[in-house]
C-alpha positions in Angstrom: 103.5 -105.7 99.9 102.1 -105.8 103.0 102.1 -102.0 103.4 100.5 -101.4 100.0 97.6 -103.9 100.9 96.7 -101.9 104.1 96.9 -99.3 102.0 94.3 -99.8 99.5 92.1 -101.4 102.5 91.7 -98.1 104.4 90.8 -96.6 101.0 88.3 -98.7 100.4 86.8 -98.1 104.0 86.9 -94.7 103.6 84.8 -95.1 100.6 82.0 -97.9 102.1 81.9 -95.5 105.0 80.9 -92.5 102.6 78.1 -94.8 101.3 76.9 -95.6 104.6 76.9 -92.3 105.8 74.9 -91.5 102.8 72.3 -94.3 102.5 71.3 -93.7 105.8 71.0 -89.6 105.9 68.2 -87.2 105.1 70.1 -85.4 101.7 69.0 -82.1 103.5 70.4 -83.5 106.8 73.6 -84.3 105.2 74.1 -81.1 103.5 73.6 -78.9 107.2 74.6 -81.5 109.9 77.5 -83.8 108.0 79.3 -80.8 106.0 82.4 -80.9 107.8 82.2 -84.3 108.2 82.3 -85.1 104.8 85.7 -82.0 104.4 87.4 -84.2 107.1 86.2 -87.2 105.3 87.9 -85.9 101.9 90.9 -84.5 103.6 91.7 -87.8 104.6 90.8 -89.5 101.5 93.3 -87.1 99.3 96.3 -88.0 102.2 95.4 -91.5 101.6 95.7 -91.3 98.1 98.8 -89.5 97.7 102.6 -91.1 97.2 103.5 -91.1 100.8 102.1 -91.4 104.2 103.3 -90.3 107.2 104.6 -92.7 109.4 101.9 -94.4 111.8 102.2 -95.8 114.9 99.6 -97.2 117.0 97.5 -94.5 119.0 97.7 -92.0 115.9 95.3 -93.1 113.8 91.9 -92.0 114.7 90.1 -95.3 114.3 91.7 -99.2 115.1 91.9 -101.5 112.9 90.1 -105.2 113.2 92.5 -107.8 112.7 92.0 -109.8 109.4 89.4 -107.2 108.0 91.8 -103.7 108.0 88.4 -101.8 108.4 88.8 -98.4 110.0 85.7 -97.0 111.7 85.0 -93.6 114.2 85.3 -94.9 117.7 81.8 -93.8 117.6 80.8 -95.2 114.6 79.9 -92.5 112.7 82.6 -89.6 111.5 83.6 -87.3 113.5 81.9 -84.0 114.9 83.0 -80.9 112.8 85.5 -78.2 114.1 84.0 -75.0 115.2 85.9 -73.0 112.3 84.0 -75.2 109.9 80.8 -74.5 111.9 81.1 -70.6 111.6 82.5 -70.6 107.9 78.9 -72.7 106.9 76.8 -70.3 109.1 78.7 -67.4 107.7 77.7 -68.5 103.8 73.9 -69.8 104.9 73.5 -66.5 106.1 75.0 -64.8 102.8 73.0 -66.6 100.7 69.9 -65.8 102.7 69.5 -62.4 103.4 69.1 -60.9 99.7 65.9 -63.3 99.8 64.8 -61.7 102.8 65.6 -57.8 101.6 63.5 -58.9 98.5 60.3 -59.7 100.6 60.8 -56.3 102.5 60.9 -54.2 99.8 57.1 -55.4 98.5 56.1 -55.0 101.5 57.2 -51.5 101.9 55.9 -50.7 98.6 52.0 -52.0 99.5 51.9 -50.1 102.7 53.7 -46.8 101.2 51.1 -43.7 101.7 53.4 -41.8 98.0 51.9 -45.3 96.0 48.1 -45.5 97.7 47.7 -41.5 97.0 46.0 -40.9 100.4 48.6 -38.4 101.5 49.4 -37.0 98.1 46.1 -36.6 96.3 45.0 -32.7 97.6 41.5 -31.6 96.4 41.9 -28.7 94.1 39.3 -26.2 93.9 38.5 -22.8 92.7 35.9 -19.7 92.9 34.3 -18.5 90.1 32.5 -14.8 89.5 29.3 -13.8 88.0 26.9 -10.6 87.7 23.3 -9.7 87.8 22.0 -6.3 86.9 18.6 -5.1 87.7 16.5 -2.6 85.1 13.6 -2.4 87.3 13.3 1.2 88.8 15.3 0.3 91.4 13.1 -2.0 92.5 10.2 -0.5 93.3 7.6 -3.0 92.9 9.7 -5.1 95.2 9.9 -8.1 93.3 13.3 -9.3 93.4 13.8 -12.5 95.1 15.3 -12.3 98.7 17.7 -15.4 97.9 19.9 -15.3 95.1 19.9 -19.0 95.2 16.3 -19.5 93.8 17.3 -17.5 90.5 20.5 -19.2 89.6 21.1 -22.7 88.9 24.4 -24.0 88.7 25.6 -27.2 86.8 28.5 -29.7 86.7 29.1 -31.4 83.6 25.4 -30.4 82.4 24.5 -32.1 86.3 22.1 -29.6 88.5 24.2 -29.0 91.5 22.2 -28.8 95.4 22.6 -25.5 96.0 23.6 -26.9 99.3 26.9 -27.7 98.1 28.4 -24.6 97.1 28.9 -21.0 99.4 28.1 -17.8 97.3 29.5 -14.4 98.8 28.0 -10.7 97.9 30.9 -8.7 97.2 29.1 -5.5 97.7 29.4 -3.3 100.6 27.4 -1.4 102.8 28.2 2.1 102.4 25.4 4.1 104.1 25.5 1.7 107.5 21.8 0.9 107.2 23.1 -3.2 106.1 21.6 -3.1 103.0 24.7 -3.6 100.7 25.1 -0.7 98.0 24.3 -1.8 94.0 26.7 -0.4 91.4 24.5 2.2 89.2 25.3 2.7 86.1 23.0 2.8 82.6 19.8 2.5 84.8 21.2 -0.6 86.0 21.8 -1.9 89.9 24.6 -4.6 89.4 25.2 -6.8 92.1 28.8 -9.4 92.3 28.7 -12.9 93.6 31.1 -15.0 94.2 30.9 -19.4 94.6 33.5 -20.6 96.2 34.7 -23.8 96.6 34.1 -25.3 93.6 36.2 -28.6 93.1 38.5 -28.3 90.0 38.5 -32.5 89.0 36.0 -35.1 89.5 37.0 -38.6 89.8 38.6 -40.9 93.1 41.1 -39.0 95.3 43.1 -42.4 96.0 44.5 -42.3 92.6 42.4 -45.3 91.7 40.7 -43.8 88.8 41.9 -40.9 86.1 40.3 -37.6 87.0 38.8 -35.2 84.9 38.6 -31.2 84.7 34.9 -30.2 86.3 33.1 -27.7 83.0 30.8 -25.9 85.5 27.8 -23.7 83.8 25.0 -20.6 85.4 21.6 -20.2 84.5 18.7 -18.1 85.6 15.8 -20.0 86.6 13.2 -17.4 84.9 10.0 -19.1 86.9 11.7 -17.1 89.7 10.8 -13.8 88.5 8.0 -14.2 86.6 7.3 -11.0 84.7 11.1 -10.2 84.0 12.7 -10.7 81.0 16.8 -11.0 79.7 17.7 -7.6 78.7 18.2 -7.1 75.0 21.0 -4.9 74.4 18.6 -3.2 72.0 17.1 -1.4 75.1 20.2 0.4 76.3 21.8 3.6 74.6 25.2 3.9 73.1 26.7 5.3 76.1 26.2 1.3 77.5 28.4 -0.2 74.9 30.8 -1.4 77.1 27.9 -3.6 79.1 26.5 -4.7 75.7 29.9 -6.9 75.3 29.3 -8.6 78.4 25.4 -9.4 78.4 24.2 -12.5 78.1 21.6 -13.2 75.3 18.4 -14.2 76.8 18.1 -17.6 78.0 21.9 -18.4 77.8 24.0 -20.8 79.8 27.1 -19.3 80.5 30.6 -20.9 81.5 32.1 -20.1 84.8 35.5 -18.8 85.2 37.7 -19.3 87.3 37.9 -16.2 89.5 41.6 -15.0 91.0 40.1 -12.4 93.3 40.8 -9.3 91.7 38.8 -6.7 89.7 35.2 -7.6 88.5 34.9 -8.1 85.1 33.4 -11.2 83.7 31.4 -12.2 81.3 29.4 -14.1 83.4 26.7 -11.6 83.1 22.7 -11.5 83.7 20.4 -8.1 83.5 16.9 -8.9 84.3 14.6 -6.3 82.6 10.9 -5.8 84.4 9.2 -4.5 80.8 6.5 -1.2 81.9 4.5 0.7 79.7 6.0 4.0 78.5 3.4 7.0 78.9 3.3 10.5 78.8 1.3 13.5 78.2 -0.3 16.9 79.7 -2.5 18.6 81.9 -4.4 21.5 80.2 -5.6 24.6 82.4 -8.3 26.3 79.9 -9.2 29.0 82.4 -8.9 32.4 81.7 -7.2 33.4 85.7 -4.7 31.3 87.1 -6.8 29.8 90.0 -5.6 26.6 89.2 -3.5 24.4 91.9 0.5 25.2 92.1 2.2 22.2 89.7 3.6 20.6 92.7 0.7 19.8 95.2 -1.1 18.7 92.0 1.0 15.7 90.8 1.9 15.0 94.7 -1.9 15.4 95.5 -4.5 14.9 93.1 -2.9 13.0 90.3 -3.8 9.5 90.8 -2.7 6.0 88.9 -5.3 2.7 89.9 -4.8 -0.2 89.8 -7.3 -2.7 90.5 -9.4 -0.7 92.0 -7.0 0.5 94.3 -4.3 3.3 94.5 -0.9 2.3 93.0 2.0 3.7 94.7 4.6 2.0 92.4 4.6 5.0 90.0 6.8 7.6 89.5 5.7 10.5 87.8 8.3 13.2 86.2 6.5 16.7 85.6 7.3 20.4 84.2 5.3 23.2 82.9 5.4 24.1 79.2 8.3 26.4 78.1 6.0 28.7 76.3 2.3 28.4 78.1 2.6 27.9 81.6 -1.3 27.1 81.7 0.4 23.4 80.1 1.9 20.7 82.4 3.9 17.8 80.8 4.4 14.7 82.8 5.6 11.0 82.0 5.0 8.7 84.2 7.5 5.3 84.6 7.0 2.3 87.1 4.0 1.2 85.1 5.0 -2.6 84.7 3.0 -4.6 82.0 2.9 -7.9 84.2 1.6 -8.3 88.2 3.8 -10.3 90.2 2.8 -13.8 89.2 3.6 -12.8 85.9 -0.2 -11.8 84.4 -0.6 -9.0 82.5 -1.4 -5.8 84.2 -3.2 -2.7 83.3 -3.6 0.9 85.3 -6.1 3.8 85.3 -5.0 7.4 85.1 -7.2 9.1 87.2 -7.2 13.0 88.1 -8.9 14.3 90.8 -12.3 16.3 90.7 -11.9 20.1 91.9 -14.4 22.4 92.7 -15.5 24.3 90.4 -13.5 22.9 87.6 -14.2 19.7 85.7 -11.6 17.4 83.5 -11.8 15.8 80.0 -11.5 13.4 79.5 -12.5 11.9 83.3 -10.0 9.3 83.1 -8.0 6.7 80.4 -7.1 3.3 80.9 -3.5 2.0 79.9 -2.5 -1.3 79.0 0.1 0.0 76.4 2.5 2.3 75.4 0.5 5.7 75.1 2.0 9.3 74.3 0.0 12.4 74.1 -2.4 11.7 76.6 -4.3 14.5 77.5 -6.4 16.0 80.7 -8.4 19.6 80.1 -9.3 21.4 83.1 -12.3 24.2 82.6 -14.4 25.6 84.6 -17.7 24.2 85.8 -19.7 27.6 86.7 -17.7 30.5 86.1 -20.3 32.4 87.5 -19.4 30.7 90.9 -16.0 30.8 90.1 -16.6 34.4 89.8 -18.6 35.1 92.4 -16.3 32.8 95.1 -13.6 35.3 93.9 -15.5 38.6 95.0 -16.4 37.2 98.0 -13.4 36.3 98.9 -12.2 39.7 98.3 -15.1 41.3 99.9 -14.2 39.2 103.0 -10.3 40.5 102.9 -11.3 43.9 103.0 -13.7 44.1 105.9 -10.8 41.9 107.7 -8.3 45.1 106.7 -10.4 47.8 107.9 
């Protein structure tokens, strides 16, 4: 009896001990400092509850007893210190439990900081080049009235925005073939063509860090006509049927055209301007009504004493085309081209065909003005004195044969 009461006394030690140990603890203290404790603690509780005990003898046990009571305390008064193999099994699952949590807070980070997700390393600026043409139907520019910069005729837009011409490089893609550095014009239908090329141009507009959807760039040309006042957009109305093939690509006057993107082979585009400097269209003759042919040689005549005024003043801008009659050689046809309708800021002009006086002939009539179209004009040469006509003949002759003898 004896034995069972000491029995059920430790039990109930082991028990108010627990509760001790408990009221008295941090919970969080208990759980990371007492673990084993409480493993010892229980081992001994389920040994104590069983059938059978081993036998005790004094010194075995690992508290004493107080006579009277049967209460079993530490020596220290608290329960023992855990084992080391019980330390490193807790640390082991503490540190199992914690590392996904820490792997977690790594892999956000990582994903802030990554140059794929914030675009500055990915996003490349596309960009691309884009062709375009402008012919010339100006007698080769005579008048010299073609501006020196390309950039103050075209204007280029960006979604219907006016571009700074700043922004943007534009290359002449014809060559110099004589080696005076003037690059050669292609020449075809009266035409000088020259090819340009922008480069450059960004392809999408819109944030390059990704933080905002980008769009496709619709770039557009246009001519700025105030920078060649007189000139006109060619109508394909002035050019022959041989120039079919240019008619296609023409733009109507005033267009806005859509630039292409240009690879960098061949030059065809539709990207197309001919400027057209608009000139009167004349022609007529030159009438010797002289019996003798003591008139000037065709040549020196037109190079010499055929003169075009403008002004007041001579007008070397003119080019005139001339050939004698194929049945009456006493009848010189000429036409005459270069004879623009407008003055360089885009006025009208008007011109004065004016042939020289010769001795001992005069002209009819003296001299016509143009400020149109005119065909058939006409200059008669007769004489002014045939007697002196005559009479400078026979001395001439008279003065030949003394010379000869």
């Amino acid at each position: 009896m004896m034995l069972k009461r000491n029995r059920k006394i430790r039990v109930l030690a082991l028990v108010l001990a627990m509760v001790m140990v408990l009221a008295s603890v941090d919970i969080g203290a208990f759980a990371v400092e007492t673990d084993s404790d409480m493993e010892t603690v229980s081992d001994d509780f389920e040994t104590t509850s069983g059938d059978e005990l081993p036998n005790e003898t004094e010194g075995e046990t690992p508290g004493s007893t107080t006579e009277g009571s049967g209460e079993t305390v530490a020596e220290s008064g608290r329960p023992e210190e855990p084992d080391e193999t019980s330390t490193e099994s807790r640390t082991t699952e503490t540190s199992d439990e914690t590392e996904p949590e820490d792997e977690s807070k790594l892999s956000e980070t990582d994903e802030e900081t990554s140059p794929d997700d914030d675009g500055q390393e990915n996003v490349i600026e596309e960009t691309m080049n884009a062709l375009f043409v402008i012919s010339w139907y100006d007698e080769g520019n005579v008048a010299e009235r073609r501006p020196e910069d390309i950039r103050r005729l075209i204007e280029i837009y960006a979604d219907g925005e006016l571009l700074d011409d700043t922004r943007f490089d534009i290359t002449l893609l014809n060559e110099d073939q004589d080696g005076d550095g003037k690059p050669e014009p292609d020449r075809a239908y009266g035409l000088e063509t020259y090819y340009y090329v922008i480069s450059n141009l960004p392809v999408y507009t819109g944030a390059k860090d990704g933080s905002e959807e980008q769009t496709k760039i619709i770039y557009t040309i246009k001519e700025d006509r105030a920078a060649i006042p007189g000139y006109k957009a060619m109508d394909t109305a002035l050019l022959d049927s041989s120039a079919g093939e240019l008619q296609n690509k023409m733009a109507a006057p005033g267009d806005t055209m859509l630039l292409e993107a240009y690879e960098g082979e061949g030059r065809e585009t539709r990207n197309r301007f001919v400027n057209y400097l608009p000139e009167y269209s004349v022609s007529g003759r030159v009438v010797w009504d002289v019996e003798d042919s003591s008139y000037p040689e065709i040549e020196s005549y037109f190079e010499d004493y055929f003169a075009v005024i403008e002004e007041d003043r001579d007008y070397v801008c003119h080019t005139v085309t001339y050939s004698k009659d194929e049945e009456k050689e006493n009848i010189w046809n000429f036409s005459i081209t270069g004879l623009f309708t407008t003055n360089e800021d885009g006025s009208a002009a008007s011109y004065v065909l004016h042939p020289a006086e010769l001795e001992w002939f005069k002209t009819t009539p003296a001299s016509v003005p143009v400020a149109q179209d005119m065909e058939d004009v006409e200059f008669v040469y007769t004489l002014s004195d045939p007697k002196a006509a005559i009479m400078s003949v026979d001395i001439e002759d008279k003065d030949e044969e003394r010379t000869a003898t």
